[in-house]
MIDOSE-1310 file (N, C-alpha, C; in nm, 2 decimals, decimal comma, always signed):
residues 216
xxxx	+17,55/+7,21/-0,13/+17,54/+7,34/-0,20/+17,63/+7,44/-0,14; +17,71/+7,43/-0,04/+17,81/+7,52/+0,01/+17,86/+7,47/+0,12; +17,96/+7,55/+0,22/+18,05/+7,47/+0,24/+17,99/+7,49/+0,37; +18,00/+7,39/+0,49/+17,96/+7,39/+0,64/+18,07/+7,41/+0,70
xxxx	+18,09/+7,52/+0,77/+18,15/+7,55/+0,87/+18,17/+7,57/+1,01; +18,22/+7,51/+1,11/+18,19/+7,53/+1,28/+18,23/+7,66/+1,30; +18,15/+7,69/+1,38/+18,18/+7,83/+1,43/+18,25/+7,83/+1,58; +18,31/+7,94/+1,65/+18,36/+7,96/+1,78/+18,27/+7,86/+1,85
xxxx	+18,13/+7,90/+1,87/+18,05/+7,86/+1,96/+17,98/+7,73/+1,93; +18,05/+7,66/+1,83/+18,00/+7,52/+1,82/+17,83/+7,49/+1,74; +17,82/+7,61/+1,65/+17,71/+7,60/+1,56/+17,77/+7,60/+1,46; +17,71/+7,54/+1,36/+17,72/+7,53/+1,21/+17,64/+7,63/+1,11
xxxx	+17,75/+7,69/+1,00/+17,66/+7,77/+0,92/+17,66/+7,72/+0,79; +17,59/+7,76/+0,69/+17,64/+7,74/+0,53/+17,66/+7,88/+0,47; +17,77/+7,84/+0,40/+17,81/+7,94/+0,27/+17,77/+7,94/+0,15; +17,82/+8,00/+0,05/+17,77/+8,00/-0,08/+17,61/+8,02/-0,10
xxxx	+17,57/+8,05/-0,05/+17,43/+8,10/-0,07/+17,34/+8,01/+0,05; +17,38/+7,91/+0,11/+17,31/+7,82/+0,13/+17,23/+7,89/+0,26; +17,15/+7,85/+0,33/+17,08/+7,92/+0,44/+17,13/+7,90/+0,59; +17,09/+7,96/+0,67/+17,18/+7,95/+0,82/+17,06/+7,90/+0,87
xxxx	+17,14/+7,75/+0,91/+17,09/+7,70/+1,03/+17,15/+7,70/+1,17; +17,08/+7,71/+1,29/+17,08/+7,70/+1,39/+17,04/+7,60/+1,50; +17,11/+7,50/+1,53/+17,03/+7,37/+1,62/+16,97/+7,44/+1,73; +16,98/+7,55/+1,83/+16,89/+7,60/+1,90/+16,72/+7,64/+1,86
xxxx	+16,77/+7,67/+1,76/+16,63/+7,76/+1,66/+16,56/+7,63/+1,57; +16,59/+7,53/+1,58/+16,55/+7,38/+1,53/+16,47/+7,36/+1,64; +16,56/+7,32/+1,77/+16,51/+7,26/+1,86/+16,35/+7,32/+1,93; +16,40/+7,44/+1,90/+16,26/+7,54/+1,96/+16,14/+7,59/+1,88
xxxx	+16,18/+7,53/+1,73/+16,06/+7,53/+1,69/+15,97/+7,40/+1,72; +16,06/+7,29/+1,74/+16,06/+7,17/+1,71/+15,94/+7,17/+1,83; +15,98/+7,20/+1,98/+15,93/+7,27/+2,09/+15,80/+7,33/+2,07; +15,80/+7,43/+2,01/+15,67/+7,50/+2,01/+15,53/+7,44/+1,95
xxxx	+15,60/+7,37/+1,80/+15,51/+7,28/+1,73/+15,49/+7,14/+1,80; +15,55/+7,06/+1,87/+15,53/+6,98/+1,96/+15,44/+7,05/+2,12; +15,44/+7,12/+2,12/+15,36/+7,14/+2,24/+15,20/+7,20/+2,22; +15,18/+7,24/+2,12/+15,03/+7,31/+2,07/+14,95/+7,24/+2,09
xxxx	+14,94/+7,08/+2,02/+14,86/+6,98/+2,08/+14,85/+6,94/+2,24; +14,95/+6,98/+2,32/+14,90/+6,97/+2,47/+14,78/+7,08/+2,45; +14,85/+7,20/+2,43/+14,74/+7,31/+2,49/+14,62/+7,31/+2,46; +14,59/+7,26/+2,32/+14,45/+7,25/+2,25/+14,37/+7,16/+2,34
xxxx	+14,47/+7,02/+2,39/+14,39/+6,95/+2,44/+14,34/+7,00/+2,63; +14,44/+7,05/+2,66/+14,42/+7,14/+2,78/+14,30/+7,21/+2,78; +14,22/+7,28/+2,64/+14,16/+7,37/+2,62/+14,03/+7,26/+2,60; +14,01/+7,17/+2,57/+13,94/+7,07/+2,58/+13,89/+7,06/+2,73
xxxx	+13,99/+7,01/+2,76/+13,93/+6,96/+2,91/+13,85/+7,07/+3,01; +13,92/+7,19/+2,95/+13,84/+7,28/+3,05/+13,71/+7,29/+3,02; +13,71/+7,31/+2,83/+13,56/+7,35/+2,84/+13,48/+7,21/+2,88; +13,52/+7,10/+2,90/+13,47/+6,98/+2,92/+13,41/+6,97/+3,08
xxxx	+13,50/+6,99/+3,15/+13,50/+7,05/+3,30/+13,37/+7,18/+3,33; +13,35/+7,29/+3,21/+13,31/+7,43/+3,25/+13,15/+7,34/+3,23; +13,16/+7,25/+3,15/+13,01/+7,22/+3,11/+12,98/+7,11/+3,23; +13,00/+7,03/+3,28/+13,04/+6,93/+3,33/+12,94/+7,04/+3,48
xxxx	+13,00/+7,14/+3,53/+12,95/+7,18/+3,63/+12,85/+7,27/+3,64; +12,83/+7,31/+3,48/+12,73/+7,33/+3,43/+12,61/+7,24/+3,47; +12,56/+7,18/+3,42/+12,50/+7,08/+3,43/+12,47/+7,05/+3,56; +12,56/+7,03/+3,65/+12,55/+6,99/+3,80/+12,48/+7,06/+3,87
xxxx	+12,51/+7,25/+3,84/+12,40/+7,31/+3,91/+12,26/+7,36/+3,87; +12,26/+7,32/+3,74/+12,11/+7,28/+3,65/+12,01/+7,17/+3,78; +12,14/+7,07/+3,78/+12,07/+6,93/+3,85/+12,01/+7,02/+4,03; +12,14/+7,05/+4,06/+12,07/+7,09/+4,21/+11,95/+7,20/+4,22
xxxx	+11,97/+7,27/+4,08/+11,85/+7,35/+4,12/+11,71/+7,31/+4,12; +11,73/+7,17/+4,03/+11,60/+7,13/+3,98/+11,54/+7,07/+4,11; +11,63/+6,95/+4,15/+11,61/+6,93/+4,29/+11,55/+6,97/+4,40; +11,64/+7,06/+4,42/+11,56/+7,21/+4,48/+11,44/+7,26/+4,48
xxxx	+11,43/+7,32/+4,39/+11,30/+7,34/+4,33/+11,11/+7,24/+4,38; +11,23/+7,08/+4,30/+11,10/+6,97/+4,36/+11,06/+6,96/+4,50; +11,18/+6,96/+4,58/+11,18/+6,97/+4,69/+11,09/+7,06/+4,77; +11,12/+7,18/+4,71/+11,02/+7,28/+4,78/+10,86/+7,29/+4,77
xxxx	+10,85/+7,26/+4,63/+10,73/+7,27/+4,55/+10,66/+7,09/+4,62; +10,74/+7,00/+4,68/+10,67/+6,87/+4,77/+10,60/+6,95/+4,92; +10,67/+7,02/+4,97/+10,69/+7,07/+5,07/+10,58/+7,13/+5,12; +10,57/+7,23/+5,00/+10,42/+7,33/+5,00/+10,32/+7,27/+4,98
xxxx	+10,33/+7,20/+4,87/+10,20/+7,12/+4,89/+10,13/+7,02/+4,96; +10,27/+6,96/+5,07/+10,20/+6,87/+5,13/+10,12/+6,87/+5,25; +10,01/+6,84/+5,29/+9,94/+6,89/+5,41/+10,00/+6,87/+5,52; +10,00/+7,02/+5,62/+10,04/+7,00/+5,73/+9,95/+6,94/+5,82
xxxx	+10,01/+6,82/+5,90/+9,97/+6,73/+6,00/+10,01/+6,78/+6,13; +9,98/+6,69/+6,18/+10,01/+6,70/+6,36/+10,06/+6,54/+6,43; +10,14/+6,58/+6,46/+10,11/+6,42/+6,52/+10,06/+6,38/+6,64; +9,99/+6,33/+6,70/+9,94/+6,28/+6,82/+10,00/+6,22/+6,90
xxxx	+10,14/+6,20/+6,89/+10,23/+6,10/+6,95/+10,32/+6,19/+6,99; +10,32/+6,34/+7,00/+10,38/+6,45/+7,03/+10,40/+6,44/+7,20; +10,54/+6,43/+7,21/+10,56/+6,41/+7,37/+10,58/+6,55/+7,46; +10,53/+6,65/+7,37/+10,54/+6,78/+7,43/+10,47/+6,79/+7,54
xxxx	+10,46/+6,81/+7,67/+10,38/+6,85/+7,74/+10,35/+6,97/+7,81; +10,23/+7,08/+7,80/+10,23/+7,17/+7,89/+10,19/+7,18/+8,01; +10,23/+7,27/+8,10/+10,20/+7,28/+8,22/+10,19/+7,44/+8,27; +10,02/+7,45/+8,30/+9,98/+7,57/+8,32/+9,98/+7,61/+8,46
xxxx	+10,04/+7,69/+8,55/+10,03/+7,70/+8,67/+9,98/+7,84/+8,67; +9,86/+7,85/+8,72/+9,75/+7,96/+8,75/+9,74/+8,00/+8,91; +9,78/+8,13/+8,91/+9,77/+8,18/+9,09/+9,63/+8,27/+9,06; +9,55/+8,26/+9,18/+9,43/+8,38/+9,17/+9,52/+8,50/+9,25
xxxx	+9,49/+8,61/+9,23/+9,54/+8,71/+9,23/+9,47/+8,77/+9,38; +9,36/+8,75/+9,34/+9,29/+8,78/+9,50/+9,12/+8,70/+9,48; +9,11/+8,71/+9,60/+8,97/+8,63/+9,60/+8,84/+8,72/+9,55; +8,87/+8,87/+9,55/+8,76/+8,95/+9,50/+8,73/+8,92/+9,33
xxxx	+8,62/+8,92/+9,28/+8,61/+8,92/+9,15/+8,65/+9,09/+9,10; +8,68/+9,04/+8,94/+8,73/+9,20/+8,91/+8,60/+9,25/+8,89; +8,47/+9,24/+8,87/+8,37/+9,34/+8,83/+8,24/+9,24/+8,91; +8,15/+9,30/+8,98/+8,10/+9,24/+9,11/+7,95/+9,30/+9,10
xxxx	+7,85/+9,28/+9,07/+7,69/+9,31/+9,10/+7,72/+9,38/+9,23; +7,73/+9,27/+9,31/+7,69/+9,32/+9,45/+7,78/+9,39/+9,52; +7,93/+9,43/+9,47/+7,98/+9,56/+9,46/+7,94/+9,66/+9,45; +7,86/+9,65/+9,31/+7,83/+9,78/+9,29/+7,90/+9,81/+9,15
xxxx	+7,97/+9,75/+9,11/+8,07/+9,79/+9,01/+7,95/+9,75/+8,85; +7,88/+9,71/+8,85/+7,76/+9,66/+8,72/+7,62/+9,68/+8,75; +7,59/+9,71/+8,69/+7,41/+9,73/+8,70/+7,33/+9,60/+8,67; +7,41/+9,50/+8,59/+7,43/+9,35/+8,52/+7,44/+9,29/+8,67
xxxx	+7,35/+9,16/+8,68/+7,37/+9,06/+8,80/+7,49/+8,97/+8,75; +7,48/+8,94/+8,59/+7,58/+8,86/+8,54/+7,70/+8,92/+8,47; +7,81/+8,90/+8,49/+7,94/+8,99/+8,42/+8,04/+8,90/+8,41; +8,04/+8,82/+8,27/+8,15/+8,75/+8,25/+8,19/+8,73/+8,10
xxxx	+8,25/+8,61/+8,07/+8,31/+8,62/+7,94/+8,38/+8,73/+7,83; +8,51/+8,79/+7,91/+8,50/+8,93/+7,87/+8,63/+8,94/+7,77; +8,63/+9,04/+7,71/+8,74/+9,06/+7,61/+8,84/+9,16/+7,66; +8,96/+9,11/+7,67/+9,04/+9,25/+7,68/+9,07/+9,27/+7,62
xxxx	+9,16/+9,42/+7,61/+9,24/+9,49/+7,50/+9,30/+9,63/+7,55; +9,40/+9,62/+7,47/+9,46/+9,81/+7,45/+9,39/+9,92/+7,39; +9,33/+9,98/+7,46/+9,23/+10,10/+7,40/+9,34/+10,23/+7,32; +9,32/+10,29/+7,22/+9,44/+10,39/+7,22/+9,53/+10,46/+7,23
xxxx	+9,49/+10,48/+7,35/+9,56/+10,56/+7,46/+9,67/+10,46/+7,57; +9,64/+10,33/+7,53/+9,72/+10,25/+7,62/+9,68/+10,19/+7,74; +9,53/+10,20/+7,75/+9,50/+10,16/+7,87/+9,46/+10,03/+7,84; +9,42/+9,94/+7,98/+9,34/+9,83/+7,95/+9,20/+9,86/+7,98
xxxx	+9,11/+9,76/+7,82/+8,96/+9,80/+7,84/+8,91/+9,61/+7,86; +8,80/+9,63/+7,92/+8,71/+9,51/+7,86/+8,62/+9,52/+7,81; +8,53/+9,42/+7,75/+8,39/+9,47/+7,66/+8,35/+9,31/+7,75; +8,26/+9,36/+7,80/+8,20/+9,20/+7,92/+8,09/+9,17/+7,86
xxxx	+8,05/+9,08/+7,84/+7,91/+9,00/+7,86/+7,80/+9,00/+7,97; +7,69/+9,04/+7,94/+7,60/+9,14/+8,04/+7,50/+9,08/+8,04; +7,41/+9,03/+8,16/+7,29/+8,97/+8,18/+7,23/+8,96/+8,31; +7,05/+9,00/+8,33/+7,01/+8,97/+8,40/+6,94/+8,89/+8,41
xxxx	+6,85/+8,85/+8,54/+6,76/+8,75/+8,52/+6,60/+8,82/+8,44; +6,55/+8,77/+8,38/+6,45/+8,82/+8,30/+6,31/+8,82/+8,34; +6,29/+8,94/+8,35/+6,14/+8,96/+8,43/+6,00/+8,94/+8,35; +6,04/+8,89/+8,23/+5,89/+8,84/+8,12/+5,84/+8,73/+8,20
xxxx	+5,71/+8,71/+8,18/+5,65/+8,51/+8,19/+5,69/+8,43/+8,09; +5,76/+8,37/+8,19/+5,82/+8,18/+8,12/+5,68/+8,13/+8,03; +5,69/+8,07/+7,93/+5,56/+8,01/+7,91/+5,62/+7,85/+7,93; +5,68/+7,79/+8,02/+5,74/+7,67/+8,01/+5,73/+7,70/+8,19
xxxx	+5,63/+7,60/+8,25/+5,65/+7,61/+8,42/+5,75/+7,56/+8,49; +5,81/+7,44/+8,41/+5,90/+7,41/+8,51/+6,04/+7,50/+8,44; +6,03/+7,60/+8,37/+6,14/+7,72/+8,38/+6,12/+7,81/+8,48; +6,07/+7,85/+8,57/+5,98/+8,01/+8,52/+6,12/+8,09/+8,56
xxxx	+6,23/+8,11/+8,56/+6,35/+8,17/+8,57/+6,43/+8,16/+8,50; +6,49/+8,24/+8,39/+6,57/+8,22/+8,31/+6,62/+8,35/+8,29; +6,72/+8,40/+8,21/+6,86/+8,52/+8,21/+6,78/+8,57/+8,08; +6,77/+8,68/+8,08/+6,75/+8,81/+7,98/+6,82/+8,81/+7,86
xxxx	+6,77/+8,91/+7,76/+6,92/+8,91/+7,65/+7,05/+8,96/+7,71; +7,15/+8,94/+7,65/+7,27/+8,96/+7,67/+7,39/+9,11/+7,59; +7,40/+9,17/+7,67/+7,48/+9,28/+7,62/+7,65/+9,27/+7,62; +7,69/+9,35/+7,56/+7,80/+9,35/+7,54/+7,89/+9,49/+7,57
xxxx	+7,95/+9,54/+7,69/+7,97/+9,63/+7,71/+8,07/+9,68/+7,74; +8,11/+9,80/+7,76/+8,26/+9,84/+7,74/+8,29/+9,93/+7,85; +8,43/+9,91/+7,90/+8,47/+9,96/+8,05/+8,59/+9,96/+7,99; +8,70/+10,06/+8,10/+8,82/+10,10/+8,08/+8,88/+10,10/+8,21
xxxx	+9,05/+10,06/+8,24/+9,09/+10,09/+8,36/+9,05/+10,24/+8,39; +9,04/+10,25/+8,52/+9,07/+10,39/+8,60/+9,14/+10,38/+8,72; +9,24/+10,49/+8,75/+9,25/+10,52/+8,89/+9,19/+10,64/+8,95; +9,12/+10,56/+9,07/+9,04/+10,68/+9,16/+9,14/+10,71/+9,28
xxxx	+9,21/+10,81/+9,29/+9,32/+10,80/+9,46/+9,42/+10,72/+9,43; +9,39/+10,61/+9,57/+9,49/+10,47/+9,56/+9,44/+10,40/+9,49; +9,28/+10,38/+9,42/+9,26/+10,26/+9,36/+9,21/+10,28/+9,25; +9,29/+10,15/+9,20/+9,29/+10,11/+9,05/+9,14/+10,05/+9,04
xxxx	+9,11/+10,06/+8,95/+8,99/+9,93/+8,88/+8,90/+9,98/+8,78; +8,83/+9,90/+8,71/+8,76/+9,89/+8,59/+8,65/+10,06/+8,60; +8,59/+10,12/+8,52/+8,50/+10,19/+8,55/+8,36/+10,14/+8,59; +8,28/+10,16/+8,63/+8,11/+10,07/+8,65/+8,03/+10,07/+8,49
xxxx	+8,00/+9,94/+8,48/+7,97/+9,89/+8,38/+7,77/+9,97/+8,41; +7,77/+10,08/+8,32/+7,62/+10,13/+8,29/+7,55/+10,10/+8,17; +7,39/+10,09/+8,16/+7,38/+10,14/+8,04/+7,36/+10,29/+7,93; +7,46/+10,35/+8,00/+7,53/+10,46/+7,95/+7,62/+10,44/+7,86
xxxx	+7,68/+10,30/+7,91/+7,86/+10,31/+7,79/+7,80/+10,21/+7,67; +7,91/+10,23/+7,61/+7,91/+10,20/+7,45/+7,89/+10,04/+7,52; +7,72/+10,02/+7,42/+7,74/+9,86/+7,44/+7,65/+9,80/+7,31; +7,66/+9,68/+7,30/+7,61/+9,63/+7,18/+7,51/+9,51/+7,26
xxxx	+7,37/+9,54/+7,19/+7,29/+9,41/+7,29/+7,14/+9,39/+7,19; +7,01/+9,42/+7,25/+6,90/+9,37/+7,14/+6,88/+9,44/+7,07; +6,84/+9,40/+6,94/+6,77/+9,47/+6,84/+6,71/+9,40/+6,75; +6,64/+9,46/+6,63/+6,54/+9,38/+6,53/+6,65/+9,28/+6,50
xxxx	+6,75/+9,28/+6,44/+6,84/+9,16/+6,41/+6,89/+9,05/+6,50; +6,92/+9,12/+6,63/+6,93/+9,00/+6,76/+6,87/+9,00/+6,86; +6,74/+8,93/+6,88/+6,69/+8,97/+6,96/+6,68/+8,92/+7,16; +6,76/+8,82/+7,09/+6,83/+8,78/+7,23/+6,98/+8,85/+7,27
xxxx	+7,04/+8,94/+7,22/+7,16/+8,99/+7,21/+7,28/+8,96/+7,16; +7,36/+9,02/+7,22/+7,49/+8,97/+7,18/+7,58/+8,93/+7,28; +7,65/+8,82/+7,24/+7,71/+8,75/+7,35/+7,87/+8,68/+7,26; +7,96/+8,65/+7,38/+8,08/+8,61/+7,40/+8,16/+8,75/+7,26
xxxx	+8,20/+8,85/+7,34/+8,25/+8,94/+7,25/+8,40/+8,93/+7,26; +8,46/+8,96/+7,17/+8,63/+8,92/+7,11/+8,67/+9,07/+7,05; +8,82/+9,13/+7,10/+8,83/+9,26/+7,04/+8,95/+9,21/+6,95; +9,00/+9,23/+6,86/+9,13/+9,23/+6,78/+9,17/+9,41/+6,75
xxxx	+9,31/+9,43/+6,74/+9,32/+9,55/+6,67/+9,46/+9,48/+6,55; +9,37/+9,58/+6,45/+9,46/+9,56/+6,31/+9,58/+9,64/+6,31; +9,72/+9,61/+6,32/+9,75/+9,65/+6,36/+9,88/+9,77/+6,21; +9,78/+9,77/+6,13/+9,79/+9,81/+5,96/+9,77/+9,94/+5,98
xxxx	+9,64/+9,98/+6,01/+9,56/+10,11/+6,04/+9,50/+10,11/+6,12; +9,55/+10,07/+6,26/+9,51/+10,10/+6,41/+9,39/+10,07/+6,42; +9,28/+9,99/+6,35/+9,15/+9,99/+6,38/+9,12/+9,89/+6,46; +9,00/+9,88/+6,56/+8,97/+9,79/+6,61/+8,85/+9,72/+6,55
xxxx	+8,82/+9,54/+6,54/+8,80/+9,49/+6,52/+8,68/+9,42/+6,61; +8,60/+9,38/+6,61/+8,50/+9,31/+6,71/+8,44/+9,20/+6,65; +8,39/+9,12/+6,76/+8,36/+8,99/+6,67/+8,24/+8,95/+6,81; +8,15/+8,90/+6,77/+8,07/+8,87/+6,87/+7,97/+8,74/+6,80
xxxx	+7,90/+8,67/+6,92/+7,76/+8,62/+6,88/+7,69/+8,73/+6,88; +7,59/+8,70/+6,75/+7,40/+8,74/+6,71/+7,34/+8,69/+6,76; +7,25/+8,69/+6,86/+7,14/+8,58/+6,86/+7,02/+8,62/+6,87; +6,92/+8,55/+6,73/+6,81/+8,58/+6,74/+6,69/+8,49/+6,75
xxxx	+6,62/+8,54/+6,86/+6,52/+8,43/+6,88/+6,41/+8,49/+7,00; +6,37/+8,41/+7,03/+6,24/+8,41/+7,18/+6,22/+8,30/+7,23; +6,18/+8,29/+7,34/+6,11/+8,18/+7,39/+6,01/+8,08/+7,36; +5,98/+8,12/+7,28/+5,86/+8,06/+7,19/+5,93/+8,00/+7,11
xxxx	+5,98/+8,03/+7,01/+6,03/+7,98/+6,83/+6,20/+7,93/+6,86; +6,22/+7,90/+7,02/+6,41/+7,85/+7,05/+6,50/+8,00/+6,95; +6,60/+7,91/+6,99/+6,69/+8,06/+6,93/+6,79/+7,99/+6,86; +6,84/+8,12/+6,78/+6,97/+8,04/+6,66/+7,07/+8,15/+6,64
């Protein structure tokens, strides 16, 4: 339909109406339409891949999850074959007991089992376990001596001069001992402090009974 002609630079045109081609502008559409299908399929594999690791951390979470949820519920044991060994090495401090009858330091012949603690102010208190021997008649002869009810009493460090030590255990200080509810007293006392709203906590034996009806 018209005439082909080479040009300086070795392209061909048409005349007479015909249209201009270009083998560069051939080649590069040729190019662009031949490469679309990589990219689409490129676009494939990723979302292939995006889901792919999707899924993976679905899986570890679930995993996870069981794992934990075995964990919690399974009862904690101990084993008995535990090759831990402890070893307590206890020095006595001095041969004097810290609170003593025949001191002087208790009005109590018996003074033991005691609780310590931080009283408010930062000192050390104890609340001791208090008992004498009991001056009622045994109705059982081969007793006839046995220990009184049991109080529960409360002392605080002090320093007098050079010396330190407990205050004297009276029945003046705050103590807890018989009553209609216990009538054997109260015995082995425990202090806790909460440490939420500073209160202190006490925990003791009740014990109520007599010689006659045993005790509980």
């Amino acid at each position: 339909n018209g005439t082909r002609k080479r040009n300086a630079g070795g392209a061909f045109s048409m005349e007479s109406g015909g249209s201009v081609q270009h083998p560069h502008a051939t080649r590069e559409a040729y190019e662009v339409i031949s490469d679309a299908p990589s990219r689409e399929s490129s676009r494939h594999h990723q979302c292939a891949l995006v889901t792919w690791l999707a899924c993976l951390t679905a899986l570890l979470v679930a995993v996870t999850a069981l794992v934990v949820v075995l964990v919690l519920r399974s009862p904690c044991t101990s084993s008995s074959s535990s090759s831990t060994t402890w070893i307590v090495t206890m020095t006595r401090l001095r041969d004097e007991p810290v609170l003593s009858f025949e001191r002087g330091d208790s009005e109590w012949e018996f003074n033991y089992n005691t609780a310590v603690f931080l009283d408010p102010s930062g000192d050390l208190s104890l609340l001791v376990r208090t008992q004498n021997l009991s001056t009622q008649p045994q109705p059982d002869p081969q007793h006839p001596t046995v220990v009184g009810p049991s109080f529960a009493v409360l002392t605080s460090w002090s320093t007098r001069g050079d010396i330190a030590s407990f205050r004297r255990l009276t029945s003046e200080a705050i103590k807890l001992g018989p009553n209609a509810q216990q009538a054997a007293g109260a015995e082995d006392p425990r202090v806790v402090r909460n440490p939420i709203n500073g209160e202190y906590l006490c925990f003791f034996t009740s014990v109520q009974g007599d010689f006659v009806h045993g005790y509980r």
